[in-house]
N, C-alpha and C positions, 0 to 999 in steps of 0.2 A: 204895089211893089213891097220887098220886105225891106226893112230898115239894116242897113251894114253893123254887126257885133264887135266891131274893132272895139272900141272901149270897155264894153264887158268882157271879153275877153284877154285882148294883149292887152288894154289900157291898163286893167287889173293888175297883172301881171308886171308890168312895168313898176305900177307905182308900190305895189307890194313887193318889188325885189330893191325897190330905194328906197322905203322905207326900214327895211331891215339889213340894208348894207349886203343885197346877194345882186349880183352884175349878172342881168338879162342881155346880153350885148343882141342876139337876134332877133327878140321881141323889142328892144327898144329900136333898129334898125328897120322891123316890119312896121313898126307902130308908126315911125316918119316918115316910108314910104307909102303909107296906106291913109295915113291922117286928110291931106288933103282931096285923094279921090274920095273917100268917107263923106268929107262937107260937101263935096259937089253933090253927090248923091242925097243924102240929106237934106240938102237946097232944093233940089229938084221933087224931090216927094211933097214938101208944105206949100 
């Protein structure tokens, strides 16, 4: 199975739009709804 890119991707983007003070509101919204299917899948690959 391939490993889910949420973190490389939207995580990125999340912490580099609060880092610099620019408001991802839909990445940060995808990022919570996606974070914990992410670990399960994750869990379930190791």
């Amino acid at each position: 199975g391939r490993t889910v890119e949420l973190e490389g991707i939207t995580g990125t983007l999340v912490r580099l739009g609060r880092e610099n003070g620019v408001p991802t509101p839909v990445n940060d919204a995808l990022y919570a709804i996606l974070k914990p299917w992410a670990n399960r899948i994750q869990s379930s690959l190791e």
